[in-house]
C-alpha positions as CSV (number, residue, x, y, z in Angstrom):
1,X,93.9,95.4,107.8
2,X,91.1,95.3,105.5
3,X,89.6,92.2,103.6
4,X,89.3,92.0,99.5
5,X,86.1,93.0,98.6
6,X,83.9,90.3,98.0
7,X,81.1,89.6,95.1
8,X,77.7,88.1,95.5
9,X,77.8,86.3,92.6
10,X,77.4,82.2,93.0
11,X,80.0,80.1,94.3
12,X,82.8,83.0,93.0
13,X,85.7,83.8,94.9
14,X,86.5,86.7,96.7
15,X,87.3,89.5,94.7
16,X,90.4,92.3,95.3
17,X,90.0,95.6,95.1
18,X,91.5,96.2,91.7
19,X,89.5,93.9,90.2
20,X,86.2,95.4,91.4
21,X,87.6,99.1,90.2
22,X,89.3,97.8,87.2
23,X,87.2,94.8,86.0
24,X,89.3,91.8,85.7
25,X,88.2,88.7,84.4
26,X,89.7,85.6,84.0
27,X,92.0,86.0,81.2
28,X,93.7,89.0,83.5
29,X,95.9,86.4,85.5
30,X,97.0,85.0,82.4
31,X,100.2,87.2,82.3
32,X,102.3,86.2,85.2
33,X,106.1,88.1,85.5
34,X,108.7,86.1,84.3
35,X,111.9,87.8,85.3
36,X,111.9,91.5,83.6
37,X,109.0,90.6,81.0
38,X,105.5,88.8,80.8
39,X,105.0,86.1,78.5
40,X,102.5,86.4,75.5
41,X,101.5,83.7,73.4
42,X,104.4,82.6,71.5
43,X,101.9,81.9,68.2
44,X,100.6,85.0,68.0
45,X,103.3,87.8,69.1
46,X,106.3,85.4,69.0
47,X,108.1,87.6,72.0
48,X,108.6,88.8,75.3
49,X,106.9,91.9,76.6
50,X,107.6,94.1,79.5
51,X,104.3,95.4,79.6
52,X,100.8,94.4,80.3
53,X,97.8,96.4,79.0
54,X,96.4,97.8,82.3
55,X,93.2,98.8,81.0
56,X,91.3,99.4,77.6
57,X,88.9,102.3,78.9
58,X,86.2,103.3,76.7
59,X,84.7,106.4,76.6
60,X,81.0,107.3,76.0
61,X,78.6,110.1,76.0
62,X,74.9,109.3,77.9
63,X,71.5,110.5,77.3
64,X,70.5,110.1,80.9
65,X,72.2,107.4,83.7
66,X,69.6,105.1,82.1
67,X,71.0,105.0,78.7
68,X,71.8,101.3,78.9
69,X,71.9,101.4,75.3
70,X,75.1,103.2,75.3
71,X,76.3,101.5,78.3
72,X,75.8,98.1,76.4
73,X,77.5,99.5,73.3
74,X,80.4,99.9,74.8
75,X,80.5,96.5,77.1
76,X,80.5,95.0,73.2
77,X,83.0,97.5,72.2
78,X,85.4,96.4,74.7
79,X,84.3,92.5,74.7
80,X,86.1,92.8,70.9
81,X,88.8,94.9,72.0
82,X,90.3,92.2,74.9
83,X,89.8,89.6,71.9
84,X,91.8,91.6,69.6
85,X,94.6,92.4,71.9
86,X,94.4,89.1,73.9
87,X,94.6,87.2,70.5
88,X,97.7,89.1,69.5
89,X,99.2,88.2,72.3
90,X,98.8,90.9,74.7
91,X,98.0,90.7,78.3
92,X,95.2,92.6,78.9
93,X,94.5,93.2,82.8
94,X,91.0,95.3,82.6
95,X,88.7,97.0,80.7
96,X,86.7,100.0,81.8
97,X,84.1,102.7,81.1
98,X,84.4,106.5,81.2
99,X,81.5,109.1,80.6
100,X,81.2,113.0,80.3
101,X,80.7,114.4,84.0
102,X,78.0,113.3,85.5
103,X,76.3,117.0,85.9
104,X,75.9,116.9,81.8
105,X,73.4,113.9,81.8
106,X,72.3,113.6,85.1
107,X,71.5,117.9,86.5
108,X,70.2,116.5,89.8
109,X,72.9,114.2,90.8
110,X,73.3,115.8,94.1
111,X,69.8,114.3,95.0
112,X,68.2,111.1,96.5
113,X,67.0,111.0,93.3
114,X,70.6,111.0,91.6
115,X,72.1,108.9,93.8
116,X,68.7,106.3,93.3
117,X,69.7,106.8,89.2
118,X,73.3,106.0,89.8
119,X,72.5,102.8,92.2
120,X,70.3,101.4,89.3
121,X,73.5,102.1,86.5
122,X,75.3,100.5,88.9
123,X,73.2,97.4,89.4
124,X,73.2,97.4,85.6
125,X,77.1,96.8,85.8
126,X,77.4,95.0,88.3
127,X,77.0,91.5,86.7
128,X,79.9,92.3,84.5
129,X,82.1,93.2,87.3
130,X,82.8,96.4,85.2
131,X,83.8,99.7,86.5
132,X,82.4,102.9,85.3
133,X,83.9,106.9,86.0
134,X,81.1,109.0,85.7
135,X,83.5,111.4,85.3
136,X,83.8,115.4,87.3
137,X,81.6,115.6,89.8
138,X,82.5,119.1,91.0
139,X,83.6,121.1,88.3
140,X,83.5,125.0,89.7
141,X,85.6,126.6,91.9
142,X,83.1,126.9,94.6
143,X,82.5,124.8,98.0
144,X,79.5,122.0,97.5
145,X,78.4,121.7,101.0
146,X,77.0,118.4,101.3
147,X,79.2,116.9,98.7
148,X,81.1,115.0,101.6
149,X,78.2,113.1,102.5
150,X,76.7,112.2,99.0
151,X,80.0,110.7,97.7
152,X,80.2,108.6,101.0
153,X,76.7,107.5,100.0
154,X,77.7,107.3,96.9
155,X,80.4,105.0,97.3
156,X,78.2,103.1,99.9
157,X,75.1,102.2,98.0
158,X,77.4,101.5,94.8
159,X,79.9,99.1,93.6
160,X,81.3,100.1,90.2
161,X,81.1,103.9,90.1
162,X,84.0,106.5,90.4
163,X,84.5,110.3,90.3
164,X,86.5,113.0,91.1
165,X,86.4,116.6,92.4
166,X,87.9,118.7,89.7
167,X,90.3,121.3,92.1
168,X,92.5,122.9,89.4
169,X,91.6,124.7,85.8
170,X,93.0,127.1,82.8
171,X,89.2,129.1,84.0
172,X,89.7,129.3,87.8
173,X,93.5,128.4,88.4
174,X,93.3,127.1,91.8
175,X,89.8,126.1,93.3
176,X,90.2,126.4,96.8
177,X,86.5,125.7,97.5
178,X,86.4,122.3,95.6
179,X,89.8,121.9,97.3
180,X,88.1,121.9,100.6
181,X,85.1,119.9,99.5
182,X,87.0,116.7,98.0
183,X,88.9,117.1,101.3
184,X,85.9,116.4,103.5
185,X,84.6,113.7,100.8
186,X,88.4,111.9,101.6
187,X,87.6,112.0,105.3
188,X,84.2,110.9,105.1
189,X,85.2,107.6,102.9
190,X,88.1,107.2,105.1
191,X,85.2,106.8,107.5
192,X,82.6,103.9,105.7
193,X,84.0,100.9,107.1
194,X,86.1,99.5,104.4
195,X,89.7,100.2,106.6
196,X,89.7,103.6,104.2
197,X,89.5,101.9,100.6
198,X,86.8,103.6,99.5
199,X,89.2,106.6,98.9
200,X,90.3,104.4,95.8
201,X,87.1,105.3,94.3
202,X,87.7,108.9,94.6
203,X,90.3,111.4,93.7
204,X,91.0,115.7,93.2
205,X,92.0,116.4,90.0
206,X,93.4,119.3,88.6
207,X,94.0,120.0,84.3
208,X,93.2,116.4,83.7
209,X,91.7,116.2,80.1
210,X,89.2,114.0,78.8
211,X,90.3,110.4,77.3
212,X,92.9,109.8,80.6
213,X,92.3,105.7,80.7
214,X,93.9,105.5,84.5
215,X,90.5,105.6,87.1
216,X,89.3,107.6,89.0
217,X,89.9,110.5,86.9
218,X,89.1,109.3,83.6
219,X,86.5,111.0,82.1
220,X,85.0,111.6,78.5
221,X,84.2,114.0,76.0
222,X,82.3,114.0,72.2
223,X,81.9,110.7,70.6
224,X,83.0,107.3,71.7
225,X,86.3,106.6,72.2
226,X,89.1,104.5,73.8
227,X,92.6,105.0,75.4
228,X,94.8,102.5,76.7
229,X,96.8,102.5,79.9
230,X,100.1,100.1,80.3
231,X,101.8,98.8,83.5
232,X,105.3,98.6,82.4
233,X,107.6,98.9,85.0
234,X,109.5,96.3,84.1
235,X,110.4,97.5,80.2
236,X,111.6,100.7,82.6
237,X,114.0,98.3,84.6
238,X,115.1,96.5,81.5
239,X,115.9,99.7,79.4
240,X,118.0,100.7,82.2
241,X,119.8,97.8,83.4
242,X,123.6,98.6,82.4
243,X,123.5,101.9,81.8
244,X,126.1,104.2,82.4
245,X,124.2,107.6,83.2
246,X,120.9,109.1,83.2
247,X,121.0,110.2,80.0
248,X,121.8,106.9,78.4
249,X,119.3,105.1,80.4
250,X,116.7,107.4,78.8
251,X,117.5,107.3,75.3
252,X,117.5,103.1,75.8
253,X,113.9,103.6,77.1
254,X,112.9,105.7,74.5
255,X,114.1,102.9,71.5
256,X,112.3,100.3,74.1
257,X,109.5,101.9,74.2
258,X,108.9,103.0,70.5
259,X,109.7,99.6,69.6
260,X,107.6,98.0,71.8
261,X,104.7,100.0,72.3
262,X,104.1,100.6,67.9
263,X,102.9,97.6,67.4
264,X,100.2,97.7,70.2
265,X,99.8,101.6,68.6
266,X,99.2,99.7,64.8
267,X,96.0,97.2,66.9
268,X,95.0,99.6,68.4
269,X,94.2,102.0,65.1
270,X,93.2,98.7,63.5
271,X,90.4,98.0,66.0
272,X,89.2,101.8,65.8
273,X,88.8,101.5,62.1
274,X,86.8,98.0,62.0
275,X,84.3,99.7,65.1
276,X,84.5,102.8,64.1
277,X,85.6,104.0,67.2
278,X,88.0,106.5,68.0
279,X,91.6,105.7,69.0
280,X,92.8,108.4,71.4
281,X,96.3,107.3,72.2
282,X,97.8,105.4,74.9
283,X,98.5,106.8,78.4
284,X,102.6,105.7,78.5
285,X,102.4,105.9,82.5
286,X,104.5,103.1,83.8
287,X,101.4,102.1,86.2
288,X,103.3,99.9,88.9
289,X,102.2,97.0,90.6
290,X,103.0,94.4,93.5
291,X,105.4,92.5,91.0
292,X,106.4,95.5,88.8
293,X,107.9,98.5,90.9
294,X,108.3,102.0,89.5
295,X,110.5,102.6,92.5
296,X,112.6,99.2,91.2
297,X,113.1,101.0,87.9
298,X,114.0,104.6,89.3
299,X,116.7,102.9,91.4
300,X,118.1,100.8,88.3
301,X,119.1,104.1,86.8
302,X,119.9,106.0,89.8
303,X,122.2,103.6,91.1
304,X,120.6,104.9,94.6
305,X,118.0,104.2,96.9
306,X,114.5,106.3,95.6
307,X,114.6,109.4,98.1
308,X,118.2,110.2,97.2
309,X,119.6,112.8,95.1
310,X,119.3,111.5,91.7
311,X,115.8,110.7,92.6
312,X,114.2,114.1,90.8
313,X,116.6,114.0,88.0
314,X,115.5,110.5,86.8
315,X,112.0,111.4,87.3
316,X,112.2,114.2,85.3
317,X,114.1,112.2,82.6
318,X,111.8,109.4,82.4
319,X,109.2,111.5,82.3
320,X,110.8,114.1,79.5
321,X,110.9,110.4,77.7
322,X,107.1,109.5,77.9
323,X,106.2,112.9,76.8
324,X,108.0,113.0,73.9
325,X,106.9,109.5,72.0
326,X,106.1,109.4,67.8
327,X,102.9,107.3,69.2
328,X,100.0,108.9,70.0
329,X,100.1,109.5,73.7
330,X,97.0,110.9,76.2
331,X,96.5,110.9,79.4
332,X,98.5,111.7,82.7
333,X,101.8,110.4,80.1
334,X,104.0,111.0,83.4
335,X,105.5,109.1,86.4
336,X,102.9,107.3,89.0
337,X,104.4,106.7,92.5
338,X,101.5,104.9,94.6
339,X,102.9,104.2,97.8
340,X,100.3,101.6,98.8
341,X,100.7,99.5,95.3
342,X,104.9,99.8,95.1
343,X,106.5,97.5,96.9
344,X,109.8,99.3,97.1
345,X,107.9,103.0,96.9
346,X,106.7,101.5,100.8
347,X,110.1,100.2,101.7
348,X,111.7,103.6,101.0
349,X,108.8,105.6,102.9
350,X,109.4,103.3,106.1
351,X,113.0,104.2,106.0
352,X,112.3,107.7,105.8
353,X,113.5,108.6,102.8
354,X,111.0,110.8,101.4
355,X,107.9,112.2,102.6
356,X,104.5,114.3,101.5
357,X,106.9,117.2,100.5
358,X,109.3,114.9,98.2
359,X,106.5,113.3,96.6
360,X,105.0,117.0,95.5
361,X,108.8,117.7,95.0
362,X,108.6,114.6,92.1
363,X,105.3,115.8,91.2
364,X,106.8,118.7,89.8
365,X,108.7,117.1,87.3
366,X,106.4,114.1,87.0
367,X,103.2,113.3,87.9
368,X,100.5,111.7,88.6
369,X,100.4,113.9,92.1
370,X,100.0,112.1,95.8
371,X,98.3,108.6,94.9
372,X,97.4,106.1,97.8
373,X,99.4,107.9,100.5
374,X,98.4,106.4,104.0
375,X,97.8,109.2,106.2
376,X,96.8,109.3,109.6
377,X,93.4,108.2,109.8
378,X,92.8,111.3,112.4
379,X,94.0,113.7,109.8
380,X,91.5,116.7,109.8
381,X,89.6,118.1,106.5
382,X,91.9,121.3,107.1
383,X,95.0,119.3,106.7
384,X,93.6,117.2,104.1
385,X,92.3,120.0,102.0
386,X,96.0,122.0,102.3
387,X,97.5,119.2,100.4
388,X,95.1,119.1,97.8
389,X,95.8,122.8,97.4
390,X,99.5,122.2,97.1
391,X,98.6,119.9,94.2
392,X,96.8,122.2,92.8
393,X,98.9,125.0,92.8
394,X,102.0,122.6,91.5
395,X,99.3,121.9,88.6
396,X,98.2,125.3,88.2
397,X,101.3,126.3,87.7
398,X,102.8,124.0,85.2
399,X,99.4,123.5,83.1
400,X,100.0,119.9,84.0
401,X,97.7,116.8,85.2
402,X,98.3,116.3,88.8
403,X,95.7,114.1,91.2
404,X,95.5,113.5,95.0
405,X,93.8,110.0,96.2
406,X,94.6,110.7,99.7
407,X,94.4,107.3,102.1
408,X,93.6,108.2,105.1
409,X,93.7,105.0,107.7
410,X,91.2,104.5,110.2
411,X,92.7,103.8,113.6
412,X,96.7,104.3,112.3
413,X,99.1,107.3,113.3
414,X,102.3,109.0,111.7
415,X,104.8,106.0,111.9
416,X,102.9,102.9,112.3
417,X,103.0,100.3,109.9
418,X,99.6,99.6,107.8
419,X,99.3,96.0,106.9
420,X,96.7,95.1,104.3
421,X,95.1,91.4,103.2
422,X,94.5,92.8,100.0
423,X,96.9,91.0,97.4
424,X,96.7,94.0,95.4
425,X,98.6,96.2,98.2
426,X,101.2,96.5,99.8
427,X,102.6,96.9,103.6
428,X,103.5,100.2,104.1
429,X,104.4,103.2,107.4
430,X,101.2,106.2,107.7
431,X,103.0,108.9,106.5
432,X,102.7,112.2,108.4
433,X,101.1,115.0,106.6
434,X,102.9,117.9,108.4
């Protein structure tokens, strides 16, 4: 339905939507799946992984949106970062940039004159191809009136930038006027031209702290600082292949993953100490993609279809798992279920085995929250900003970090099936909202 987004640069190909958000290069396709694991060179790391790195995400504070001093900084920060994990052995697929909220270094940010600052951070990015968050744009509990509108401009006029719309806090508990505010901002983006993609730059975010390396809600706080973020799947699938019960299934993940993932823990406190920056932990998330499903995994250890019964109880096993590591963890640390970007997460939705209400059902126990759910593109704010109150109620009430990226498609009802050309998603049925 909608076409990758391309680049301007010379003679360059066209470029997908992850990589314009996430900032691949080159070296990114270098980790193709082979069977349950990825490759890594054999002289350097002398095994298989199941992982790749998703994104090294490097936090900084800014003086103003024209700080390009920090900005650079932390372009060479993560330059030597890829090369230190790349020449271990590791696929790494992106590497990102996170500031404080925007509000903090830019007051005005809700003017032409913000959006004209932003436009020129962005055209200072955009010959890396590197995304940036700029972090909470809506922090209070209160309505923003015309926030709709500036993030669609936003959005529009920029190619690198993300933020969120902070609905959920310790302060405020529920904030039902952001609620309704990032709802109209997800029906205005749904309405740009882009088949509804520009909702991937966007997100409500409730009790999401500072140093989270998955986009859009990273954001930053204090000194600089980086996180990593994994798509792992696959280690999931292999832990539980052969596994007799839930229960064994998860204490095989948790000796896969400690085994696995300490090494990339010992670079990654390596690197902080030659740069001096700080090492905030890895987000353990098993981020899926095209060739490495969540949904795969879940059904390895379920023995089921994902939907069934069984469904919650491995979610919240896994999850009790990732939460409970001897590394240091940050971050969402918690199951992601993006319908658009799972394979077998789609299948299951066009069979009708879960819906909106399971997914805030897993949430529960899980995370990250509804991500990428293809709605009906004629869904009204109203309806929109209910479920992002539901989120933030679940979140509210567990003092846990939940997110809605609502996908609203343009032109698609309840039912239908959404194709994309987008190599990066997958085909899936518009989901009703209810």
């Amino acid at each position: 339905m909608s076409n990758p987004i391309k680049t301007d640069a010379p003679g360059s190909a066209p470029l997908s939507r992850r990589q314009v958000i996430g900032g691949i290069t080159g070296a990114a396709g270098a980790g193709i799946a082979a069977g349950l694991g990825w490759p890594v060179a054999a002289a350097a790391q002398g095994a298989v992984t199941d992982f790749r790195i998703r994104t090294i995400t490097a936090g900084i504070s800014l003086g103003s949106a024209a700080d390009f001093h920090a900005v650079d900084g932390a372009l060479d920060f993560l330059a030597q970062a890829r090369r230190a994990f790349t020449d271990t052995g590791y696929t790494v697929q992106t590497v990102r940039i996170a500031t404080q909220p925007v509000g903090e270094y830019l007051p005005a940010w809700d003017s032409a004159a913000g959006i004209a600052a932003l436009r020129q951070l962005d055209r200072h990015l955009e010959p890396h191809g590197l995304p940036v968050s700029i972090g909470q744009i809506l922090r209070g509990p209160d309505a923003h009136p015309g926030f709709a509108d500036w993030m669609a401009e936003l959005v529009t006029e920029t190619r690198q930038l993300n933020g969120t719309a902070v609905v959920g806090s310790i302060e405020h508990g529920v904030h039902t006027g952001a609620c309704d505010s990032a709802a109209r901002a997800i029906h205005a983006l749904a309405q740009t031209g882009t088949g509804g993609e520009d909702n991937f730059r966007f997100a409500a975010t409730a009790f999401c702290p500072p140093g989270t390396p998955f986009f859009p809600a990273a954001w930053h706080q204090g000194q600089p600082a980086f996180a990593l973020g994994l798509e792992s799947p696959p280690l999931l699938t292999a832990a539980f292949t052969g596994a007799a019960s839930i229960s064994e299934g998860a204490a095989r993940l948790r000796e896969r993953l400690e085994t696995q993932l300490a090494p990339v823990e010992a670079q990654a406190r390596e690197l902080s100490q030659a740069t001096g920056w700080r090492y905030l932990g890895i987000d353990a998330s098993p981020a899926p993609g095209i060739d490495a499903s969540i949904g795969q995994a879940i059904e390895t250890l379920t023995g089921a279809p994902f939907g069934s019964a069984s469904t919650l109880a491995a979610c919240a096993a896994i999850t009790g798992v990732l939460q409970s590591l001897s590394i240091e963890t940050c971050g969402y640390s918690g199951l992601m279920l993006p319908v658009l970007e799972d394979p077998v997460l789609a299948a299951r939705a066009t069979e009708g085995r879960y819906g909106i209400q399971e997914l805030l059902l897993y949430s529960s126990v899980c995370g990250t929250g509804l991500d990428v759910v293809p709605l009906p593109g004629d869904t009204p704010p109203e309806k929109l900003a209910a479920a992002i109150t539901d989120v933030a109620a679940l979140a509210a009430r567990y003092r846990k970090a939940l997110s809605a990226r609502l996908f609203p498609v343009p032109g698609r009802q309840a039912g239908e099936i959404v194709t994309f050309d987008n190599p990066y998603l997958t085909d899936a049925t518009v989901l009703p909202l209810g």
